[in-house]
C-alpha positions as CSV (number, residue, x, y, z in Angstrom):
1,X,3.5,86.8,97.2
2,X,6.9,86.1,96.0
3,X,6.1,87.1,92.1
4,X,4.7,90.1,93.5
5,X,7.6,91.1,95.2
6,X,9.7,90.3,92.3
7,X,7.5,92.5,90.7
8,X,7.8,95.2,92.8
9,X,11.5,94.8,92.9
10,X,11.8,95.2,89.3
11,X,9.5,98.3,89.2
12,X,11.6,100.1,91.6
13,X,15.0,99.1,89.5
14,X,13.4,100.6,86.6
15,X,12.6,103.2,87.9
16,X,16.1,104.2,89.9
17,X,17.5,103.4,86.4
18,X,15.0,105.8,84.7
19,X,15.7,108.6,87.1
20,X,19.8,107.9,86.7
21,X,19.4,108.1,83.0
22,X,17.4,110.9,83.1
23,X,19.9,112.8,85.4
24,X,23.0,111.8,83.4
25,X,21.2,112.6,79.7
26,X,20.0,116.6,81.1
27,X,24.0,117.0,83.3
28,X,25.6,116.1,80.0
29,X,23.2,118.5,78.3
30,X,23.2,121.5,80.5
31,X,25.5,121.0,83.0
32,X,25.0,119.9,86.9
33,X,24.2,123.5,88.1
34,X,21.4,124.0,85.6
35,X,20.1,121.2,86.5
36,X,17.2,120.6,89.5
37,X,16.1,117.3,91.2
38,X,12.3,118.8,89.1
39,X,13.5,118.6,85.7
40,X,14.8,114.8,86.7
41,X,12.0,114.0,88.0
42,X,9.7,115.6,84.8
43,X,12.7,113.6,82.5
44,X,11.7,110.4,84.2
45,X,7.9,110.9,84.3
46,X,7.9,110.8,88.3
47,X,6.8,113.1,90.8
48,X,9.3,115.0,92.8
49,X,8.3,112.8,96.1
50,X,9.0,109.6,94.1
51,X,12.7,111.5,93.0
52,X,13.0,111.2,97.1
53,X,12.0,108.0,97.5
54,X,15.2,106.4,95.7
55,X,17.4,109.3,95.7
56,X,18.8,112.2,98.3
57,X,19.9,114.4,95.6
58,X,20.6,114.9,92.1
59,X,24.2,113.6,92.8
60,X,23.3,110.7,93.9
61,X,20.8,110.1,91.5
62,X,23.7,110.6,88.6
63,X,26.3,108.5,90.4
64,X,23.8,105.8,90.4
65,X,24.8,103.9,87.5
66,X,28.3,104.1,88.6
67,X,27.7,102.3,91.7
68,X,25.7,99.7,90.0
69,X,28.3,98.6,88.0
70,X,30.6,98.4,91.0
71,X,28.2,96.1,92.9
72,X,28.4,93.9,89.2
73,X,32.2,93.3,89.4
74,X,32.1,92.6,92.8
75,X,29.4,90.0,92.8
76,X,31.2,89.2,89.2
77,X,34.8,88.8,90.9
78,X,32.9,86.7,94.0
79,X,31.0,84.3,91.0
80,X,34.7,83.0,89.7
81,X,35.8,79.2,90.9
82,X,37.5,79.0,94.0
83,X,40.9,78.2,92.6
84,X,41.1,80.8,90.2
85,X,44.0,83.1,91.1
86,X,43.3,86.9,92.1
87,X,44.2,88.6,89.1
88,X,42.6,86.1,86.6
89,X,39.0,86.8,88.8
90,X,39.4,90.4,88.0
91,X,39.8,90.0,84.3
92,X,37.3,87.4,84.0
93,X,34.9,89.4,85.5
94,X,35.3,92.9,84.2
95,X,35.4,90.8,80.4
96,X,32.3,89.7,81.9
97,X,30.6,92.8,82.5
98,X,31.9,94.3,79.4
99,X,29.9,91.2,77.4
100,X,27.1,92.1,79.3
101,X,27.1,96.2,78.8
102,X,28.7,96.0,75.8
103,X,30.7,98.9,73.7
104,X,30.3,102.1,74.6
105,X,29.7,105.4,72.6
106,X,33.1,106.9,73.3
107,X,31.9,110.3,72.8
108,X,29.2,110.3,75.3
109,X,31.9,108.8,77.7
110,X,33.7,111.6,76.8
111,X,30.7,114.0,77.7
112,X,29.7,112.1,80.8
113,X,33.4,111.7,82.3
114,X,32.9,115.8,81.9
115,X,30.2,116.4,83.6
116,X,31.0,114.2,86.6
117,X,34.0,116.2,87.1
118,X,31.8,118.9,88.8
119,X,33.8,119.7,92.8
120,X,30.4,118.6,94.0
121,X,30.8,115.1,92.7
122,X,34.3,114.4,93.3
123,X,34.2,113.6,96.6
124,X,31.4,111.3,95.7
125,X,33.1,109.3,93.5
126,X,36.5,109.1,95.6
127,X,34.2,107.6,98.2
128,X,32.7,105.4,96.0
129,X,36.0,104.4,94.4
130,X,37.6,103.8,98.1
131,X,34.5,102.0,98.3
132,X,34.6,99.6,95.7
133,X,38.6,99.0,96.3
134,X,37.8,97.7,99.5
135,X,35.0,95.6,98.4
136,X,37.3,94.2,95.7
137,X,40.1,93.7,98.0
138,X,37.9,91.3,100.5
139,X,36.7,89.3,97.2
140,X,39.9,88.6,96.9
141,X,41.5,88.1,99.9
142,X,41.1,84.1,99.8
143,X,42.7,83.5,96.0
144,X,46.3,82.9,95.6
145,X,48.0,86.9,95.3
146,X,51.7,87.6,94.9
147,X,50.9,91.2,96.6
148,X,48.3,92.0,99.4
149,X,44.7,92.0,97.9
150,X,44.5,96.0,99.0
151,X,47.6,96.6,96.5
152,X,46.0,94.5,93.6
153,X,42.8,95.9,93.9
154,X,44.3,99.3,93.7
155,X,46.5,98.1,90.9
156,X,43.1,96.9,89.1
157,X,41.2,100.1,89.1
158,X,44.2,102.2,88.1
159,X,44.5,99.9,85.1
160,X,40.4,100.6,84.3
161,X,40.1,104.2,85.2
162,X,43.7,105.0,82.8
163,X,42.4,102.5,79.8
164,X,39.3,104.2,80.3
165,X,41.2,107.8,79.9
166,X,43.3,106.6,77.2
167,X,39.9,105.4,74.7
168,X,37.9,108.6,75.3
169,X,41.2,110.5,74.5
170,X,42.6,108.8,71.6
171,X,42.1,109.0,67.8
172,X,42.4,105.4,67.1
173,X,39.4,103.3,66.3
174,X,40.0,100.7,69.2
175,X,37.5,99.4,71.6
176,X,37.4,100.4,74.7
177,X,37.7,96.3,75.9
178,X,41.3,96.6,73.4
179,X,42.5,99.5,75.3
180,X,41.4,98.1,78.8
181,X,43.0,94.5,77.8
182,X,46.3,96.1,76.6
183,X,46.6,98.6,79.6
184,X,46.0,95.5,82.4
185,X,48.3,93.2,80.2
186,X,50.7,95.8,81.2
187,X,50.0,96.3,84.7
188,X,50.0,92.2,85.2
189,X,53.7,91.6,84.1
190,X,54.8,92.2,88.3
191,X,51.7,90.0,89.2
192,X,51.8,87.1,87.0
């Protein structure tokens, strides 16, 4: 019974993965307005009542993958030794998660970052970044912190979401992981 429910479970994760990279691949294409929870669905090879089964909308099934890597530095930053101090937790576990996802294409970033600026999105994402500050302020709110978890949280996902500006922006040939390491180095002078 268990293996079939780990089964099961790992259908359905391939298949909200599927549908997300389906929606992200035909936004970045033809924009979010041309695009219709059908022509997901016919991208992922599902029916249109299987589209509804894991996702409300076409929004939400193109946020997806954001929101999956949010839950992965959470459960990351909760995974690091008791005594580690806050700000070490965050960087172990976002060098963590960059190991696992490794290097991405900058100019699809590029494209993708784009696209999710559609008005219909933004407020989307602010809720899931308010979200995911919270949930990163309560993993840390038992590890030594010069500043109130809520401020070094906040301080964290600055440093990501600027690094992250700064590599799809720039010329040079650096990694995103250089840019993020150089741009937190810099935000961690007050908190070290």
């Amino acid at each position: 019974m268990e293996s079939t429910l780990g089964l099961r479970e790992r259908k359905k994760a391939e298949t909200r993965q599927a549908v997300h990279e389906a929606a992200l691949r035909l936004v970045v294409e033809h924009g979010l307005d041309a695009v219709t929870v059908e022509s997901i669905a016919d991208a992922a090879n599902i029916s249109r009542r299987t589209f509804s089964n894991y996702f409300s909308g076409k929004e939400d099934a193109l946020l997806y993958g954001e929101e999956q890597r949010i839950l992965a530095l959470v459960v990351r930053v909760r995974a690091q030794p008791e005594g580690m101090p806050a700000w070490q937790a965050l960087r172990v576990a976002i060098e963590e998660l960059q190991r696992e996802e490794g290097e991405p294409e900058r100019e699809w970033a590029l494209r993708t970052r784009l696209a999710k600026r559609h008005p219909s999105l933004l407020a989307r994402q602010l809720a899931n970044h308010a979200a995911l500050e919270r949930d990163l302020s309560a993993a840390v709110a038992e590890r030594f912190c010069p500043v109130s978890p809520q401020v070094l949280a906040a301080a964290f996902l600055v440093g990501l979401r600027l690094a992250t500006h700064v590599w799809t922006e720039e010329e040079q040939a650096r990694t995103l992981r250089e840019v993020i390491d150089e741009t937190l180095d810099q935000i961690a002078q007050p908190f070290a």
